[in-house]
N, C-alpha and C positions, 0 to 999 in steps of 0.2 A: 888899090891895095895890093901890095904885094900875098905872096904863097900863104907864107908865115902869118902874116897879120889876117887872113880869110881863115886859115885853119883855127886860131887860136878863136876867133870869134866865133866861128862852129863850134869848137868847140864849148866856149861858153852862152852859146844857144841851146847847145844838145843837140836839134835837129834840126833841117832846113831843105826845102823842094829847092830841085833844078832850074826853076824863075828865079827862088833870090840867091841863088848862089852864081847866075847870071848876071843878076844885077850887081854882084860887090865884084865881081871879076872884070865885068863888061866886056864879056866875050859873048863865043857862042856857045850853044848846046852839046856841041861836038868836045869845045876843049875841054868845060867842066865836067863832062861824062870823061874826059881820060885824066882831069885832077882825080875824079874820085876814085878810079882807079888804080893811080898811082896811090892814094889815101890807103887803099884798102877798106874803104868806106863799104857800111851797113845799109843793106836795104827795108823797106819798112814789108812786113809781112800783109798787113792791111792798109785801109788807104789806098788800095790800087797803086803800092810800092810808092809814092810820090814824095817818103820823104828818106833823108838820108843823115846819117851820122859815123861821128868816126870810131874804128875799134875799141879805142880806150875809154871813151865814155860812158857807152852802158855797163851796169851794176846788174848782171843777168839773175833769177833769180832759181830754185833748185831745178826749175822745166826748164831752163836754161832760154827764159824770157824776160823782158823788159822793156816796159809802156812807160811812157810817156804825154803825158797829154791825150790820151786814148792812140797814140799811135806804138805798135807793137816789134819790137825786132827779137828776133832770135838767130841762136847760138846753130842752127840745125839747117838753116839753109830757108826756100821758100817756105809756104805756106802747107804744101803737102809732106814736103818734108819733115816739116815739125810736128804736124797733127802723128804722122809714124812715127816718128821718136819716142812722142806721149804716149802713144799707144803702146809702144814696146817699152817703156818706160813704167808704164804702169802697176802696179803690184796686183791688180784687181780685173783688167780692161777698165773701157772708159763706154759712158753710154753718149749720146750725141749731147746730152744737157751739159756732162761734163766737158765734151769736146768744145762746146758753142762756150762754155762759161771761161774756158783758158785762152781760146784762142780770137776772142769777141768776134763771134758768127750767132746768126740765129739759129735757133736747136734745130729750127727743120731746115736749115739752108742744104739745097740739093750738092752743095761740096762736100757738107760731111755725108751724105750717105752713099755718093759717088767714090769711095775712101774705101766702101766692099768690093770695087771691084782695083783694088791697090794690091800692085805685089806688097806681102809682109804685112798683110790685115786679113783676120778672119771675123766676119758680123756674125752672130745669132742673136735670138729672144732668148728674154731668161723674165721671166714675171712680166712680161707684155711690153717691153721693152729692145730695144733693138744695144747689142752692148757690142765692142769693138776691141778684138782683142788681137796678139800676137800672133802670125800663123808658124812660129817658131813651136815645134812639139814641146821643146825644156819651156819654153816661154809659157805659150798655152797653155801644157799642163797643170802649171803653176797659179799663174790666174784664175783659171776654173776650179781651182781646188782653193786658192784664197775666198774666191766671191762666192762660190756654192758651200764650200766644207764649214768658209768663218772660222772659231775658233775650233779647229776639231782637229786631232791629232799634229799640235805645232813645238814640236819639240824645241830644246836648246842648238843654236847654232854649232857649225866644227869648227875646230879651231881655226883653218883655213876661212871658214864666214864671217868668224870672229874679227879676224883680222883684217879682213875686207872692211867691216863695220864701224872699226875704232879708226882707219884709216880716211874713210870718208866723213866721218866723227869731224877728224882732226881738222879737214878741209874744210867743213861748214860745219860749226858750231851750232846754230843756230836750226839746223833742217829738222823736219819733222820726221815721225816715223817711215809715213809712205813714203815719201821721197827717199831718203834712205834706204825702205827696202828695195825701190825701184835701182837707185843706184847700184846694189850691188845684183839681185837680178840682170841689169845687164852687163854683167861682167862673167855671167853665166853661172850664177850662184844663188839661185831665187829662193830666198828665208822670207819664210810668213810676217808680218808687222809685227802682230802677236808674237812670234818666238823674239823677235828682238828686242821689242817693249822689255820681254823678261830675262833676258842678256844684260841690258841694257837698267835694267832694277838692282840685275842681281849683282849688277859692280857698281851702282850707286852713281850713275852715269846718265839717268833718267831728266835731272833738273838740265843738263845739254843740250837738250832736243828743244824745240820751239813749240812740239805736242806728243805728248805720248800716247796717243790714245791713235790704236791702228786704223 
């Protein structure tokens, strides 16, 4: 089989380990490690990286992930990569339940807690739990004040967040609140759920989101 006819088959496989992409090439390990290179091919985050697909295929979803078959690729790079992302991503932190339930690890696998001693993560307790937050000050601030305040002083958006809001609105339809406020948090503009929920009521923009509830 020629390039063309292996890629499109990848493609319409979705993914495929370096044995049978061996087997439809009938080469070695070496050239198909530089097809997928030249591909631009996706590595799998779990699975012990074994499986692989091409850029256009996954349909990432707002963590900028996407399983297949229980195998996971992301948009952020390895595995510790992405676990930072979510974590910086997060509106709230994340505690290791939530880390183990995105990134299919067990909650107590010693990777996520090996993640405290990560530049760009700060771990504390907070109610007998170990929670994983941003060690970004604008970041942290933020999160400590979403997961401890809750609904407590979340005023309306400026118009400048506003427009961050209806901008990433526009890109994904469908996103819930957290993910949205995570998206605009890191753009460096961290708005409560709760304030955007009521931004987001207050122009009748509510039925858009996939949840409103922060």
């Amino acid at each position: 089989m020629d390039d063309k006819s292996i890629r499109e088959r990848l493609r319409r496989q979705k993914i495929a380990t370096i044995e049978q992409l061996m087997q439809w090439f009938k080469c070695s390990t070496i050239t198909v490690r530089r097809r997928l290179k030249a591909w631009r091919s996706l590595t799998s985050i779990n699975q012990n990286g074994r499986f692989y697909t091409l850029p256009e295929v996954p349909v990432f979803d707002a963590n900028g992930l996407w399983r297949y078959h229980r195998v996971l690729f992301s948009t952020h790079g390895n595995l510790k990569k992405t676990i930072l992302a979510l974590i910086t991503g997060s509106a709230r932190g994340l505690s290791a339940v939530e880390i183990a339930q995105l990134v299919d690890l067990p909650s107590n696998s010693s990777f996520i807690s090996r993640m405290a001693q990560v530049t760009g993560v700060k771990r504390e307790k907070h109610q007998g739990r170990f929670i994983y937050f941003s060690d970004r000050p604008d970041i942290y601030t933020f999160q400590q004040r979403v997961r401890v305040g809750g609904r407590k002083g979340a005023g309306m958006p400026t118009d400048q967040e506003a427009v961050m809001i209806l901008v990433e609105l526009v890109k994904s339809p469908g996103i819930g609140i957290e993910p949205l406020a995570a998206r605009v948090a890191q753009q460096g503009r961290p708005v409560a759920p709760e304030a955007i929920r009521a931004f987001l009521q207050q122009h009748d923009l509510v039925k858009k989101t996939a949840d409103t509830r922060p």
